[in-house]
C-alpha positions, 0 to 999 in steps of 0.5 A: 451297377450290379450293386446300389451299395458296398459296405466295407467292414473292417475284421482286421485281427492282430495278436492279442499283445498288439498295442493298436489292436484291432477291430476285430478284438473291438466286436466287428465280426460279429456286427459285421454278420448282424448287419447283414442279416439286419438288412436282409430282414429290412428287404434292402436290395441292392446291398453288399455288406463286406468283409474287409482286411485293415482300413488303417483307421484302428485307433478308431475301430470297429470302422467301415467305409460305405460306397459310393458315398465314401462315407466313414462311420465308427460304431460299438453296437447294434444299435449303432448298427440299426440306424447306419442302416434305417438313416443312412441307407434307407433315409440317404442321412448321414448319422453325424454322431457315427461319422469320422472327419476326413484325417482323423486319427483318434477318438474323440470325446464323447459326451455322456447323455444325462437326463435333467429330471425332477423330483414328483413326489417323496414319500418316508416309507420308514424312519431311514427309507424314503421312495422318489418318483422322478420324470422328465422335466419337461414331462416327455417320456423317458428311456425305457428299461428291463427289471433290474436296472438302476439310474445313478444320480449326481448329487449336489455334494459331488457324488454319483449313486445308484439306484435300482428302479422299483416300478414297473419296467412298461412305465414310460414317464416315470422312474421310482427308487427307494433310498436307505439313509446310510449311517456310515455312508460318504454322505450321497444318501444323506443329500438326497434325503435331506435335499431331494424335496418335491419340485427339486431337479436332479442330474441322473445317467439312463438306465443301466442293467447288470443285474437283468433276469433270465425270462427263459429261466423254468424257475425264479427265486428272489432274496431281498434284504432290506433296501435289497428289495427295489430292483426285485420289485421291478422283477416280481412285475414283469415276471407275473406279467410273462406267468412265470414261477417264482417265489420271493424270500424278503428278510427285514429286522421287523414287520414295522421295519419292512418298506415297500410291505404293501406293493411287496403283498400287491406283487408277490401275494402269496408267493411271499415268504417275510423273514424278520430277524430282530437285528440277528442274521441268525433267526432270519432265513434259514438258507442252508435249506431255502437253498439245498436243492435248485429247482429244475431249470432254476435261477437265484436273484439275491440284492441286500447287504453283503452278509446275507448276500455272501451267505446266499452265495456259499449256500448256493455254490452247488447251483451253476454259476451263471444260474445265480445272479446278484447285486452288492452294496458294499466291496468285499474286504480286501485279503491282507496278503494282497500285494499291489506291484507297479505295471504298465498299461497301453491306451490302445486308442490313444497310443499312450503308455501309462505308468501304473504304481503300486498304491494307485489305480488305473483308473486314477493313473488314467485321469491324472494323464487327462483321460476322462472315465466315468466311475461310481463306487470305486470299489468294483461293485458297480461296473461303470469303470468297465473296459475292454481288455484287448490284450494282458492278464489281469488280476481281477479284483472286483466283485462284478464279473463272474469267474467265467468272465474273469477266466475269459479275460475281455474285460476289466474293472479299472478302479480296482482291478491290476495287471498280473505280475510281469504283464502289461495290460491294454486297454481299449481307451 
């Protein structure tokens, strides 16, 4: 045979308002040409990675068909990608998590892989922040991560949170957070401070990054606020780790009040500026001139409560958008004039037309017809609702994507986001 292997990868493309879509608006141009050099840089011979029109499997896309086996995969990622090509080309395993049965028309569910981990150590750092180190609870080593990312754990009262992992992102057998005690909050951080004991067990996702750093960047500014602090932690160690510039602005009520004081002189040193502002926003960080001019090749991290990282941002509008980078804890209040109109939206894996009312959210129209989605916040703050917009205009409502995402119109926060007057949107479900 001239070629050992023909793989056919479906780049089929329909017009955006199409209710099936396609593979195409689903990534598949893109992973077809990854996959093509990824088994060029493997030095697999005898190998022909095609383009191909519509397979008819759409609902079930990106898909391709590998020959002469005739096996059918579905795949989303490069990683997906990686190990079609490392088990079934290399290795003649089938990737059972990939296949698609003879016949099959829709996705099916697909299980979230949560991690079962145990409580190594609590430690009260102030009288409403405490620190938990968490492992695996057998002690294997758990999925790696970059700074910036977070774990959201499920608490025995039914809820899920996130929290920023402060340790070091080359740490293997351990995750650290810091959690605030929230006066005000619906009660997750109050069950893992007064539940969360050494030896207890506790249901965490692996770790998720929206919130990850620019290490090409020339320059690195960090704003912490309080709790805010976590996540930067975890950057302030990678970043003197690639000797990076960078500077950190920590703004806390007191020097008593300041958690994580000694890890924050280990890292930083004297790249660190403590702001303590008595309960009064006013004398803390003056940011209209911490912030008046970028430095060449700049870029702004900013995580604490929302006054401050809301000021930031207005201080910063002078700085490229994509440049300023930041984590909420709370949404913003809605404006008073916002008008919820009914809408359609179309499950375009599924074939399903929903019916979205005003006063309700596509994410609760979507699970009320028996469709599962993981969620967190609810408040478009966190981003583990996102999904893919295949076609539609929508009214963006969160406060995750930036304003260049929201123009591109790819993808929509479904627990508060909503259709634009007259459209219908569709949805990749």
């Amino acid at each position: 045979m001239h070629y050992q292997t023909h793989v056919f990868c479906c780049i089929n493309e329909r017009p955006p308002d199409h209710p099936r879509s396609c593979c195409s608006a689903r990534g598949s141009l893109e992973l077809q040409g990854y996959m093509k050099q990824r088994a060029k840089a493997l030095g697999i011979a005898d190998i022909r990675i095609n383009k191909s029109g519509c397979l008819e499997r759409c609902e079930l896309g990106p898909t391709m068909v590998i020959y002469p086996e005739g096996v059918w995969y579905h795949y989303q990622t490069r990683r997906d990608i990686d190990e079609i090509l490392e088990r079934h080309i290399l290795a003649g395993e089938r990737v059972e998590r990939l296949i698609l049965e003879p016949g099959q028309k829709l996705p099916k569910h697909r299980r979230r892989q949560d991690l079962e981990l145990t409580v190594s150590q609590v430690k009260a750092l102030t009288n409403d922040i405490k620190m938990f180190t968490l492992t695996d609870a057998d002690g294997a080593a758990l999925p790696g991560f970059q700074a910036g990312a977070h774990i959201d754990l499920f608490t025995g009262n039914g809820l899920r949170r996130s929290y920023s992992l402060l340790n070091d992102p080359e740490e293997s057998l351990r995750y650290v957070i810091g959690v605030l005690r929230e006066k005000d909050g619906a009660g997750g951080s109050d069950w893992i401070h007064d539940h969360l004991i050494s030896g207890a067990a506790i249901r965490a996702t692996p770790p998720l990054n929206h919130f990850a750093l620019a290490e090409d960047a020339a320059h690195h500014t960090l704003i912490a606020g309080g709790i805010g602090i976590t996540p930067l932690l975890a950057m302030g160690r990678r970043l003197g780790k690639i000797g990076a510039r960078f500077t950190l602005h920590y703004c806390t009520r007191s020097a008593a009040e300041t958690a994580f004081r000694d890890a924050v002189d280990t890292v930083f040193g004297s790249r660190v500026t403590y702001h303590h502002d008595g309960g009064d926003p006013a004398e803390g960080i003056d940011l209209a001139r911490t912030l008046a001019e970028r430095p060449e090749g700049g870029h702004l991290y900013l995580c604490g409560p929302a006054g401050l990282t809301a000021s930031a941002r207005r201080h910063a509008a002078h700085w490229p958008e994509e440049t300023v980078h930041y984590e909420l804890f709370a949404a913003a209040k809605e404006p008073r004039d916002r008008v919820d109109r009914a809408f359609q939206v179309v499950l375009s894996r599924q074939g399903v037309t929903l019916d979205v009312p005003a006063g309700k959210s596509i994410l609760e129209v979507v699970r009320e017809a028996g469709y599962d989605r993981d969620s967190s916040c609810e408040a478009g703050i966190c981003s583990t609702c996102e999904t893919r917009l295949l076609g539609g205009r929508a009214d963006h409502r969160d406060d995750v994507l930036g304003a260049a995402e929201k123009a591109a119109g790819e993808l929509i926060m479904i627990c508060v986001s909503r259709a634009r007057e007259g459209e219908t949107l569709i949805l990749d479900i």
